[in-house]
DSSP file (Angstrom, degrees, kcal/mol; ACC not computed):
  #  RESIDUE AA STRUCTURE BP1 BP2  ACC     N-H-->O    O-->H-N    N-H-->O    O-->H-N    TCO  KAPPA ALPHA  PHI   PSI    X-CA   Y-CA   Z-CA
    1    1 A X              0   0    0      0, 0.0     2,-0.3     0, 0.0     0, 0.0   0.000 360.0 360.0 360.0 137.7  110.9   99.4   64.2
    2    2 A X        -     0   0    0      0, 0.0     2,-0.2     0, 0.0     0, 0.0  -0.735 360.0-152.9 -91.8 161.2  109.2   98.9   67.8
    3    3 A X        -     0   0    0     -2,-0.3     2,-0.3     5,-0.0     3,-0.1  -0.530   5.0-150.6 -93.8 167.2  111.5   96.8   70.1
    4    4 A X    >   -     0   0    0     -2,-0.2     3,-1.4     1,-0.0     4,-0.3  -0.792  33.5 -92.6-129.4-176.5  110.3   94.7   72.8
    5    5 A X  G > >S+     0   0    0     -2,-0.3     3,-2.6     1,-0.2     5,-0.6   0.935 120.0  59.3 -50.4 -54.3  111.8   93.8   75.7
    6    6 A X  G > 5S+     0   0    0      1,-0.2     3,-0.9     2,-0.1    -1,-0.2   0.536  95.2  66.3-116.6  57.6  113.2   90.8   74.5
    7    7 A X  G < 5S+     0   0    0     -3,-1.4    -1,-0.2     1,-0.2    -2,-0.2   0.650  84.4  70.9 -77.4  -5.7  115.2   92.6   72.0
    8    8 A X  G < 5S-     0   0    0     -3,-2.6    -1,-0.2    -4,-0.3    -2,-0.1   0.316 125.4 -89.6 -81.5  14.9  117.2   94.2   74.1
    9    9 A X  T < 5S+     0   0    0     -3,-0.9     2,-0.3     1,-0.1    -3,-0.1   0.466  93.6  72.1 140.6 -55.5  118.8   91.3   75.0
   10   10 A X      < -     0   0    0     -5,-0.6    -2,-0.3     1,-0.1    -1,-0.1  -0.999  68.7-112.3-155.3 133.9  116.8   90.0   78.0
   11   11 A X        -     0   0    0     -2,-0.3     4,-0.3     1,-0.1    -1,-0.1   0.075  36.2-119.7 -61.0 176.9  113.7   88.4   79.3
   12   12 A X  S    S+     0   0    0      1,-0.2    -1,-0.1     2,-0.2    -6,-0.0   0.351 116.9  56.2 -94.0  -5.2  111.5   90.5   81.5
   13   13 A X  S    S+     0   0    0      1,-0.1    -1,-0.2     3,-0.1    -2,-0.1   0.564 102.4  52.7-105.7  -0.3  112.1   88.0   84.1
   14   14 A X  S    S+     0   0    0      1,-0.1     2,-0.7    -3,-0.0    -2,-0.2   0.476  95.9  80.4 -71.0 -25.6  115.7   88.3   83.8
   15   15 A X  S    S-     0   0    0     -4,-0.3    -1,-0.1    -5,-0.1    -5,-0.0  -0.681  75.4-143.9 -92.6  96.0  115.5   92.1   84.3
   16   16 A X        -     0   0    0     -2,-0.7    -3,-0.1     1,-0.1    -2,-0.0   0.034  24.8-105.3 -98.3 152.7  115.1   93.1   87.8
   17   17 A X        +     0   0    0     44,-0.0     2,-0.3     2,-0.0    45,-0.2   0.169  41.7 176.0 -39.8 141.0  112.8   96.2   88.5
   18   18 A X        -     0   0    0     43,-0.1     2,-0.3    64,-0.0    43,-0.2  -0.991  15.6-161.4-156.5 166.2  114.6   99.9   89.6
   19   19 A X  E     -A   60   0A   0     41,-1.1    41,-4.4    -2,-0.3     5,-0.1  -0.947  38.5 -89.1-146.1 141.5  113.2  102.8   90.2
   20   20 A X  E  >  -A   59   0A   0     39,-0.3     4,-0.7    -2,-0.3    39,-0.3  -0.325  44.0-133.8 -58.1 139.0  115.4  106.7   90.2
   21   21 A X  H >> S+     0   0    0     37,-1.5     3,-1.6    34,-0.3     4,-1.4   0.996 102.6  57.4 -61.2 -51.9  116.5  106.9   93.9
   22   22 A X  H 3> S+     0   0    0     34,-1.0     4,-1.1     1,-0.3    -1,-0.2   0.685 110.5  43.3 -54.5 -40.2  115.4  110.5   94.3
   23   23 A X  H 3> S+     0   0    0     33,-0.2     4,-1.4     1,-0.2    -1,-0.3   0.676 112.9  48.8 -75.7 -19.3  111.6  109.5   93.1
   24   24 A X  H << S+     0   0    0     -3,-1.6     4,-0.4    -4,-0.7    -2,-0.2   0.711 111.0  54.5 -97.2  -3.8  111.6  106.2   95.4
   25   25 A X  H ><>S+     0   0    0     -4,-1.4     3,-3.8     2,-0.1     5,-0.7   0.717 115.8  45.1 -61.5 -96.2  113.2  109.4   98.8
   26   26 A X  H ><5S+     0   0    0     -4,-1.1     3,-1.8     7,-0.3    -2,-0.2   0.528 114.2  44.4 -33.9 -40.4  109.9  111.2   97.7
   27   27 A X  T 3<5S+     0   0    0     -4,-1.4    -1,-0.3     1,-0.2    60,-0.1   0.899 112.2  53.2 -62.1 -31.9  107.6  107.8   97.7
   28   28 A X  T < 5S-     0   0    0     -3,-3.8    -2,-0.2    -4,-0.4    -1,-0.2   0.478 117.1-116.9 -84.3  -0.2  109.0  106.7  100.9
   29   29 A X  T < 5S+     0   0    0     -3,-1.8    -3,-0.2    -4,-0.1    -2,-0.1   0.578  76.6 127.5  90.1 -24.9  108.2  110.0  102.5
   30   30 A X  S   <S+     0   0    0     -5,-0.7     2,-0.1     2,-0.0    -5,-0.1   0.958  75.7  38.1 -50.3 -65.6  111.9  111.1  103.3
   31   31 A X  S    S-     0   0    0      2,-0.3     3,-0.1     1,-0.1    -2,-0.0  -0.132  70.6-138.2-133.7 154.7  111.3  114.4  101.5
   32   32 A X  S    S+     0   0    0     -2,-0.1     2,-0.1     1,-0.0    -1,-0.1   0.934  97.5  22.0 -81.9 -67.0  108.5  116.8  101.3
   33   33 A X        -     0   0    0      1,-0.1     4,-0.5    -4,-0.0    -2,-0.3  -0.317  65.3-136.4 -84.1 166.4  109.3  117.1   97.3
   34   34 A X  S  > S+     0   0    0      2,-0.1     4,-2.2     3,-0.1    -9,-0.1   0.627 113.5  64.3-105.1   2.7  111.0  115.0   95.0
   35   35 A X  H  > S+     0   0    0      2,-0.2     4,-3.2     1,-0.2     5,-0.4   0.969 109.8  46.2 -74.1 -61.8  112.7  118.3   93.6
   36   36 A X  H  > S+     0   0    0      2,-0.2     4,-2.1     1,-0.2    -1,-0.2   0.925 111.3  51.8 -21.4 -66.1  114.3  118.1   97.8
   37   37 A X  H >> S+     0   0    0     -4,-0.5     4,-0.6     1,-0.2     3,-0.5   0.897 113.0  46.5 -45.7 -69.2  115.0  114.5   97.2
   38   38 A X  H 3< S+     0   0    0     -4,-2.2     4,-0.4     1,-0.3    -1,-0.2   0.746 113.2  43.3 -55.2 -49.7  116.9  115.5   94.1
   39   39 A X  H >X S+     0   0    0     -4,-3.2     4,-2.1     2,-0.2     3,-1.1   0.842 108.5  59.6 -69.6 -17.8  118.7  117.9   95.2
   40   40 A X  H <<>S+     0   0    0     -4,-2.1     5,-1.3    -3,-0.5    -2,-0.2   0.752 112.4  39.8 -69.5 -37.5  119.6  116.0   98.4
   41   41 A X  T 3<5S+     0   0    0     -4,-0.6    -1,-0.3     2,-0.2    -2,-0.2   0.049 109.9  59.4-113.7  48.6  121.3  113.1   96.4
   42   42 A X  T <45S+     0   0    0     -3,-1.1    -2,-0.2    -4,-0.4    -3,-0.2   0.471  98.3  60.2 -85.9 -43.1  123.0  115.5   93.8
   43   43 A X  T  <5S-     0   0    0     -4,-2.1    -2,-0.2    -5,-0.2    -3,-0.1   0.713 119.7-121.2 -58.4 -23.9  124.5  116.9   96.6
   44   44 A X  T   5S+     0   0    0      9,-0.8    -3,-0.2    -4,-0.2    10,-0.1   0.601  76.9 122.2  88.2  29.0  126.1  113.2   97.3
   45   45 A X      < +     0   0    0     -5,-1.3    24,-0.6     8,-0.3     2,-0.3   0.023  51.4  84.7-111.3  48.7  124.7  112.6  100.6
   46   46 A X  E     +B   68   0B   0     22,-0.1     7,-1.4     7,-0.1     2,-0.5  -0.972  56.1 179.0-129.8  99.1  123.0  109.4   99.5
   47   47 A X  E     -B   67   0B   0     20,-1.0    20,-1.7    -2,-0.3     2,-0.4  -0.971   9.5-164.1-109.4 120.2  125.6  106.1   99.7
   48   48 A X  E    S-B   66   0B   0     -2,-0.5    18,-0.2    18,-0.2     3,-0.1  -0.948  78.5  -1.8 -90.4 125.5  123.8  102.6   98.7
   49   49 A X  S    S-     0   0    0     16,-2.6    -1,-0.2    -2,-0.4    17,-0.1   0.424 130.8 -58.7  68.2   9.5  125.7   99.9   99.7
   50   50 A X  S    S+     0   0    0      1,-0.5     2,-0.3    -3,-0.2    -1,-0.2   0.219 114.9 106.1 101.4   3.8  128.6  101.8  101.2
   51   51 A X  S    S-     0   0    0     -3,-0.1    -1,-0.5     2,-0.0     2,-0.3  -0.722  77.8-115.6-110.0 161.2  129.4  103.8   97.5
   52   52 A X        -     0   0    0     -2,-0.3     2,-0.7    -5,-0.2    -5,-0.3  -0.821  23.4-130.6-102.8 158.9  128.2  107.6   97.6
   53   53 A X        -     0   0    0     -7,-1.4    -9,-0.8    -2,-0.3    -8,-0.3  -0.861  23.6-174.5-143.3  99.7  125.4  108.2   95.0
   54   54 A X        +     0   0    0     -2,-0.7     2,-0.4   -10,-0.1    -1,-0.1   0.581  62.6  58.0 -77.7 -15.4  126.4  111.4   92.9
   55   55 A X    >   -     0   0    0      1,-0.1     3,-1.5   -12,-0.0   -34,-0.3  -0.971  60.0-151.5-132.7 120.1  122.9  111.5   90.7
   56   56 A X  T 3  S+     0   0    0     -2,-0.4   -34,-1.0     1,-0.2   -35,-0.2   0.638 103.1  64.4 -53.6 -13.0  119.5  111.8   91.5
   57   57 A X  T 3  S+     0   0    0    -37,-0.2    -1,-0.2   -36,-0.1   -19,-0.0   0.545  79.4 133.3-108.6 -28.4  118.5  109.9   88.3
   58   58 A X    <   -     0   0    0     -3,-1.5   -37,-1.5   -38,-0.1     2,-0.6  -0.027  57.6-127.0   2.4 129.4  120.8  106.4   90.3
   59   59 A X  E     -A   20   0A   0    -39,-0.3   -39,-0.3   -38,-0.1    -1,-0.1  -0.937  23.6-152.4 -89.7 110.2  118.5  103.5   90.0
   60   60 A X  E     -A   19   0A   0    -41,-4.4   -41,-1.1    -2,-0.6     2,-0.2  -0.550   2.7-153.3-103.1-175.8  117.6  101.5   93.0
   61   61 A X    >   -     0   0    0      1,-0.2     3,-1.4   -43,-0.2    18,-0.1  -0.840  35.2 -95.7-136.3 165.6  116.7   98.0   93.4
   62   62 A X  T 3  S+     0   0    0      1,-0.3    -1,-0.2    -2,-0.2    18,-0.2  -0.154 116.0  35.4 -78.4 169.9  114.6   96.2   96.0
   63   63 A X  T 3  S+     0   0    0     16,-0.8     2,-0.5     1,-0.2    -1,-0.3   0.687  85.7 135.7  41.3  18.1  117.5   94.8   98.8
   64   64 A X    <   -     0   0    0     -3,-1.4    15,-0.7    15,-0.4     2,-0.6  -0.924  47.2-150.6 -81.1 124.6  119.3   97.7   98.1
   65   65 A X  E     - C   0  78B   0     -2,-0.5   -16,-2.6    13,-0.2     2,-0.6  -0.743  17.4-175.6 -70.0 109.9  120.7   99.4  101.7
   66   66 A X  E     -BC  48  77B   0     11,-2.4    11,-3.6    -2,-0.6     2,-0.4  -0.938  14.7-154.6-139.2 156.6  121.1  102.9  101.8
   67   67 A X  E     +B   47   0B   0    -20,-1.7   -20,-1.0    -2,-0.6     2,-0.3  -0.881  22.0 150.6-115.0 111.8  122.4  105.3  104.2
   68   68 A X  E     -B   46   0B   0     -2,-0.4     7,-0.9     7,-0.4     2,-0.6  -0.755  39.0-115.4-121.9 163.8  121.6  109.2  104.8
   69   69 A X        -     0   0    0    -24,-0.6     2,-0.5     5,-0.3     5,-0.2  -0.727  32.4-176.7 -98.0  91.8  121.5  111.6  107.1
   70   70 A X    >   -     0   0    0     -2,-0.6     3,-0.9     0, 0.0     2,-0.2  -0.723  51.3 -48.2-114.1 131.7  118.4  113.1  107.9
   71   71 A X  T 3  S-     0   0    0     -2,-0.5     0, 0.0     1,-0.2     0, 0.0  -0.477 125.0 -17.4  57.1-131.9  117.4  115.9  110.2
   72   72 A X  T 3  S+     0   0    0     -2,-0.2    -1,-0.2     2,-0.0     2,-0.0   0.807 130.3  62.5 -60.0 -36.7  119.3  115.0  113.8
   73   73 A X  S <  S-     0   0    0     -3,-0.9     2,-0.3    30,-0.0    27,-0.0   0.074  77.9-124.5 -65.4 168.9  120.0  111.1  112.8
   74   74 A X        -     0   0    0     27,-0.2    -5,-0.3    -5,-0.2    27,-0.3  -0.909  34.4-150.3-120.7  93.3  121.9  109.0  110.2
   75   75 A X        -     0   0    0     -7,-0.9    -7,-0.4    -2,-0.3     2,-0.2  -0.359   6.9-163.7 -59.9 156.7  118.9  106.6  108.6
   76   76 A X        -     0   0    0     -9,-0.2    23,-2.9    -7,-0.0    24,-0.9  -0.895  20.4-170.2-137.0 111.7  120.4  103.3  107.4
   77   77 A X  E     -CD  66  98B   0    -11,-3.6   -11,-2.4    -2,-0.2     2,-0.5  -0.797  21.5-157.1-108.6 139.9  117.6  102.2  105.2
   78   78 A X  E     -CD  65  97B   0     19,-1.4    19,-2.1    -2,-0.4     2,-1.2  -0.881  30.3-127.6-111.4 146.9  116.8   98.2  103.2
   79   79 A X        +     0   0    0    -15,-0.7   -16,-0.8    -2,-0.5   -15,-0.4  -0.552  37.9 168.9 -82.0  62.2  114.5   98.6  100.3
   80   80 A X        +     0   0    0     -2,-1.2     2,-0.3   -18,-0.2    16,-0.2   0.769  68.8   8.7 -74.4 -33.2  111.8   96.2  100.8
   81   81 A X        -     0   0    0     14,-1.1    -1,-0.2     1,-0.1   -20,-0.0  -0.959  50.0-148.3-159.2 137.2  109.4   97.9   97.8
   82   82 A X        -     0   0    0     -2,-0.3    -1,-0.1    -3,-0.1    13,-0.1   0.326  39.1-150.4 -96.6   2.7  109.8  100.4   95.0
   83   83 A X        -     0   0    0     12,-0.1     3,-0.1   -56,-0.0   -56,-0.1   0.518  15.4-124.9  74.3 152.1  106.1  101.5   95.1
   84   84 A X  S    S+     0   0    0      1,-0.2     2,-0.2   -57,-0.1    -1,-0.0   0.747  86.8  16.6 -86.8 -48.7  104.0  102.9   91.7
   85   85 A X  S    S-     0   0    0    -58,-0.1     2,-2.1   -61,-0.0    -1,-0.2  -0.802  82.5 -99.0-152.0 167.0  102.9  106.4   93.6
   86   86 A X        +     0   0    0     -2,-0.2   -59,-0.1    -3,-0.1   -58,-0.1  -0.535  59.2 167.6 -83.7  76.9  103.5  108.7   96.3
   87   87 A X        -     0   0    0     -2,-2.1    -1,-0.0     1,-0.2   -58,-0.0  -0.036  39.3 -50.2 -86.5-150.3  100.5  107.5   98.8
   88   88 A X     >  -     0   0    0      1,-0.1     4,-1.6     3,-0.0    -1,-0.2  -0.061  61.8 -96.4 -74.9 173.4   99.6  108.2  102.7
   89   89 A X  H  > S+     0   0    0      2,-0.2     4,-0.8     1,-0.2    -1,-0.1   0.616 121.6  58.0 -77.3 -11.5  102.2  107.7  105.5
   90   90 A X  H >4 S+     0   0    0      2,-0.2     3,-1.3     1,-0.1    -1,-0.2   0.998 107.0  43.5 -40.9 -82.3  100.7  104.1  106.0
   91   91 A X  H 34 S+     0   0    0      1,-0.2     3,-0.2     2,-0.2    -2,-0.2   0.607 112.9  51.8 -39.4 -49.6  101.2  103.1  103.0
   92   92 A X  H >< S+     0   0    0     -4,-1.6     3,-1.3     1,-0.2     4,-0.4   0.935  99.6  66.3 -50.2 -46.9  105.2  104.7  102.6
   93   93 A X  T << S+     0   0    0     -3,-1.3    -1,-0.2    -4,-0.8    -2,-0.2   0.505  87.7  63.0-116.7   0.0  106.2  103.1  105.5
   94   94 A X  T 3  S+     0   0    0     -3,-0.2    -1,-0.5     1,-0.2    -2,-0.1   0.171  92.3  85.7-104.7  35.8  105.8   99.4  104.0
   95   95 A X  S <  S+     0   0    0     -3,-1.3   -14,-1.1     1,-0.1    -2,-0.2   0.826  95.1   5.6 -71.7 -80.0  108.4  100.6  101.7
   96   96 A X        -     0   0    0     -4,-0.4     2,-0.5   -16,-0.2   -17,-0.2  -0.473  68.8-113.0-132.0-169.6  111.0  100.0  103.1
   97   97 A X  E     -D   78   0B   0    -19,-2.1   -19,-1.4    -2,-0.1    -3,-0.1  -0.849  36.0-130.7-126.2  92.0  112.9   98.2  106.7
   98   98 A X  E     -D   77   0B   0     -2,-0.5   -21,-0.2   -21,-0.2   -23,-0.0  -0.395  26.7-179.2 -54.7 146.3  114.6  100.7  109.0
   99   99 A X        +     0   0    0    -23,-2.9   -22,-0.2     2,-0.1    -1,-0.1   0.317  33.4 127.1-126.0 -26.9  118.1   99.5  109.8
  100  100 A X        -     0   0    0    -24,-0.9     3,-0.1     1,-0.1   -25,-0.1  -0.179  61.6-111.3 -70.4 163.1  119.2  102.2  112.1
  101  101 A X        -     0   0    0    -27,-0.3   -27,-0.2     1,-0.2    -1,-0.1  -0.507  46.1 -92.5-115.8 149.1  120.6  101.9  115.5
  102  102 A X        -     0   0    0      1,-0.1     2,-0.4    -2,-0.1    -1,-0.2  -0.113  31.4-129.7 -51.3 128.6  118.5  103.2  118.3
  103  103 A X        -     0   0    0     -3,-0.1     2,-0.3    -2,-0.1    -1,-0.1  -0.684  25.5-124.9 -87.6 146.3  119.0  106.6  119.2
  104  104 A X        -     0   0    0     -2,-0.4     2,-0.4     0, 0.0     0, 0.0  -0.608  19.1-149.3 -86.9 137.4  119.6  106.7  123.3
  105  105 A X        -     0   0    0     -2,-0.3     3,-0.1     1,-0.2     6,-0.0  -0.789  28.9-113.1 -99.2 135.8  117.0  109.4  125.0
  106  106 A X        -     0   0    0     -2,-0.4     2,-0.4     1,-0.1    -1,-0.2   0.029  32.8-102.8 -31.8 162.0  118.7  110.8  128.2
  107  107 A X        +     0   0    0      4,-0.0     2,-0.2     2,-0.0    -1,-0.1  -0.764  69.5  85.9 -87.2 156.5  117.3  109.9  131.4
  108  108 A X  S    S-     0   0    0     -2,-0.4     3,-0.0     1,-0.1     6,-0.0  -0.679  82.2 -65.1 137.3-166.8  115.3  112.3  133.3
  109  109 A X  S    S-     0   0    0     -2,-0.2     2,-0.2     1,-0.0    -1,-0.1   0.766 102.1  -6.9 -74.9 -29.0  111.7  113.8  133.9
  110  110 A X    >   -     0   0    0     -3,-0.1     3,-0.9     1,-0.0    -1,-0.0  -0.958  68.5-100.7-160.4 166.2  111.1  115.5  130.5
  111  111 A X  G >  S+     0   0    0     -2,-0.2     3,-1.7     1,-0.2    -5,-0.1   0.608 100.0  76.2 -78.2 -13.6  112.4  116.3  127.6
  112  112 A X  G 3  S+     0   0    0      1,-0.3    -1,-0.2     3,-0.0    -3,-0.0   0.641  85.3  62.0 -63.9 -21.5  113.2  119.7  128.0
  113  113 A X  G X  S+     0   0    0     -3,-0.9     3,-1.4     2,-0.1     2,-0.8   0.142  79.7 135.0 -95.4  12.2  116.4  119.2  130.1
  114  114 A X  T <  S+     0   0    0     -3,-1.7    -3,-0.1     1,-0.2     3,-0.1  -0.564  76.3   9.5 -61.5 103.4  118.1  117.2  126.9
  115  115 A X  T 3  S+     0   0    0     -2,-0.8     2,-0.7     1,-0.1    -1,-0.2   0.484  92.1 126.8 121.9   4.5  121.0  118.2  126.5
  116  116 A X    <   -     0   0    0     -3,-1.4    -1,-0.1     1,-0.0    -3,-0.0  -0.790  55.8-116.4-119.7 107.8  121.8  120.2  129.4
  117  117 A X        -     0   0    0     -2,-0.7     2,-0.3     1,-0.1    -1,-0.0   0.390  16.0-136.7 -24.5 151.8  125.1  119.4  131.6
  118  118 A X        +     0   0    0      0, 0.0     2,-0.3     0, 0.0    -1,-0.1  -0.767  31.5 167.8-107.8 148.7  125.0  118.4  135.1
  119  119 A X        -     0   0    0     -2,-0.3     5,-0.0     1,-0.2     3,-0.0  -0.872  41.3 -73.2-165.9 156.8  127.5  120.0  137.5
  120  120 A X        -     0   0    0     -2,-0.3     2,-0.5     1,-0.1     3,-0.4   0.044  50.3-107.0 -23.8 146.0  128.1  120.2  141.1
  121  121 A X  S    S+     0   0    0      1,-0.2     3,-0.1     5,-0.0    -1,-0.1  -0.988 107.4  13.4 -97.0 123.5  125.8  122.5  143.3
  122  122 A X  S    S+     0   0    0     -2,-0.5     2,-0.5     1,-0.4    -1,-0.2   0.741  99.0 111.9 113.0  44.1  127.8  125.5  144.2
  123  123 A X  S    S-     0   0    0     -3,-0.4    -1,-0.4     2,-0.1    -4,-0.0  -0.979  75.3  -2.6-143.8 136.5  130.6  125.0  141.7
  124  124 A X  S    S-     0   0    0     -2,-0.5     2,-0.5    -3,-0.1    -5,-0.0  -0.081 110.2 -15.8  82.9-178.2  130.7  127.7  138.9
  125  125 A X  S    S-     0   0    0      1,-0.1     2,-0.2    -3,-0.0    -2,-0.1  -0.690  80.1-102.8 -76.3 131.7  128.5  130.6  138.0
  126  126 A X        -     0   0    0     -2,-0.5     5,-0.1     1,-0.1    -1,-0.1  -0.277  34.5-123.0 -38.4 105.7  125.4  130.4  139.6
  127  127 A X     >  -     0   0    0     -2,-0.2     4,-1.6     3,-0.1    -1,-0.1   0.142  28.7 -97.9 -62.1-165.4  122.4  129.3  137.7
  128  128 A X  H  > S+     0   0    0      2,-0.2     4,-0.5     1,-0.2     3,-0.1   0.964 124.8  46.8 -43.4 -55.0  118.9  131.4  137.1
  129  129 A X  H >> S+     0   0    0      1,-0.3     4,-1.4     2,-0.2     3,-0.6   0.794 111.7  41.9 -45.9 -65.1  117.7  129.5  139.6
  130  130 A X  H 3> S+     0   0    0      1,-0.2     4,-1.1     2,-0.2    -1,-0.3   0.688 109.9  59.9 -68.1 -31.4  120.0  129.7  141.9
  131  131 A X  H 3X S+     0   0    0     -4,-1.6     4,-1.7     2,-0.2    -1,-0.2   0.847 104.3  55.4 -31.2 -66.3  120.5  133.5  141.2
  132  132 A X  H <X S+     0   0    0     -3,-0.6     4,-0.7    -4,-0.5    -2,-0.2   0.501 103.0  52.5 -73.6 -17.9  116.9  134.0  142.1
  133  133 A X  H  X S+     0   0    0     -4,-1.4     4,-1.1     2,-0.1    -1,-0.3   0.665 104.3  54.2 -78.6 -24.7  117.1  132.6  145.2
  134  134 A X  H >X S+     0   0    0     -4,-1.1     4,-1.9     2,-0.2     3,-1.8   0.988 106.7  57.4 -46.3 -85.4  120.2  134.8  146.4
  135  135 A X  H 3X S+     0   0    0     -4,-1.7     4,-2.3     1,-0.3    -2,-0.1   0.652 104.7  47.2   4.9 -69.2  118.3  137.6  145.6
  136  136 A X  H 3X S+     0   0    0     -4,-0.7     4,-0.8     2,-0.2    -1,-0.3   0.744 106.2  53.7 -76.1 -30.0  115.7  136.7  147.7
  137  137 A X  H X< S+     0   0    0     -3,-1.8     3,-0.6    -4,-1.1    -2,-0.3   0.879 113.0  51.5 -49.9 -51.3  117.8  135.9  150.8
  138  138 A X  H 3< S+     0   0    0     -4,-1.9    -2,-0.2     1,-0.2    -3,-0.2   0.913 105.2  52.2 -42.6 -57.3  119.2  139.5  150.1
  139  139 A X  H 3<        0   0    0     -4,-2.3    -1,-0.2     1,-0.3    -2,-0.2   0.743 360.0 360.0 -46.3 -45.0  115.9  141.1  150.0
  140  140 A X    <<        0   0    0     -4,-0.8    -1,-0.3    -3,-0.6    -2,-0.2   0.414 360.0 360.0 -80.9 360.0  115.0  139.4  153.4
């Protein structure tokens, strides 16, 4: 016997769309793979709605928030559209609504000095810099 929808129960307008989280990481672009995706919320580092999300195979739903940590950041992501296929990065990025709080850039000239302490001049061990310039007062 074929079933329809609404033998189960429920209209098709009562039943609202979901999609496996791990395939809607991989639409959205999070992940390179969706095999990545999978393993990424198997590991449990996936929470929607504040709950931790133990199975890649999870169903989400459009207005579902979820929150990961990826690469350097913690994304806090809303689920604006479960997408049919894995398109271009255009396309991904109307998915969904980032939520996450700005990450603060240091001040200074370039990016290469992120992350590197400020100190005193003449306090401590002597940097490269400062090294190479000894040197050269010696030399003279």
């Amino acid at each position: 016997m074929v079933r329809s929808q609404n033998d189960r129960g429920g209209t098709a307008s009562d039943e609202t769309e979901a999609l496996r989280i791990d395939k809607w990481l991989w639409f959205a672009r999070f992940f390179k793979s969706r095999s990545l995706a999978s393993q990424f919320c198997g590991a449990g580092r996936v929470r929607i709605a504040g709950n931790i999300v133990g199975k890649a195979s999870h169903m989400v739903r459009v207005e579902d928030i979820l929150t990961f940590p990826l690469r350097d950041r913690v994304r806090v992501i809303k689920i604006v559209a479960l997408g049919s296929r894995r398109g271009p990065a255009r396309e991904a990025v109307l998915l969904y609504e980032d939520l996450s709080p700005e990450t603060v850039k240091p001040t200074g000239d370039s990016d290469s000095t992120a992350g590197v302490a400020e100190r005193e001049p003449g306090s401590g061990r002597p940097t490269k810099r400062e090294r190479r310039h000894l040197d050269r007062l010696r030399e003279n």
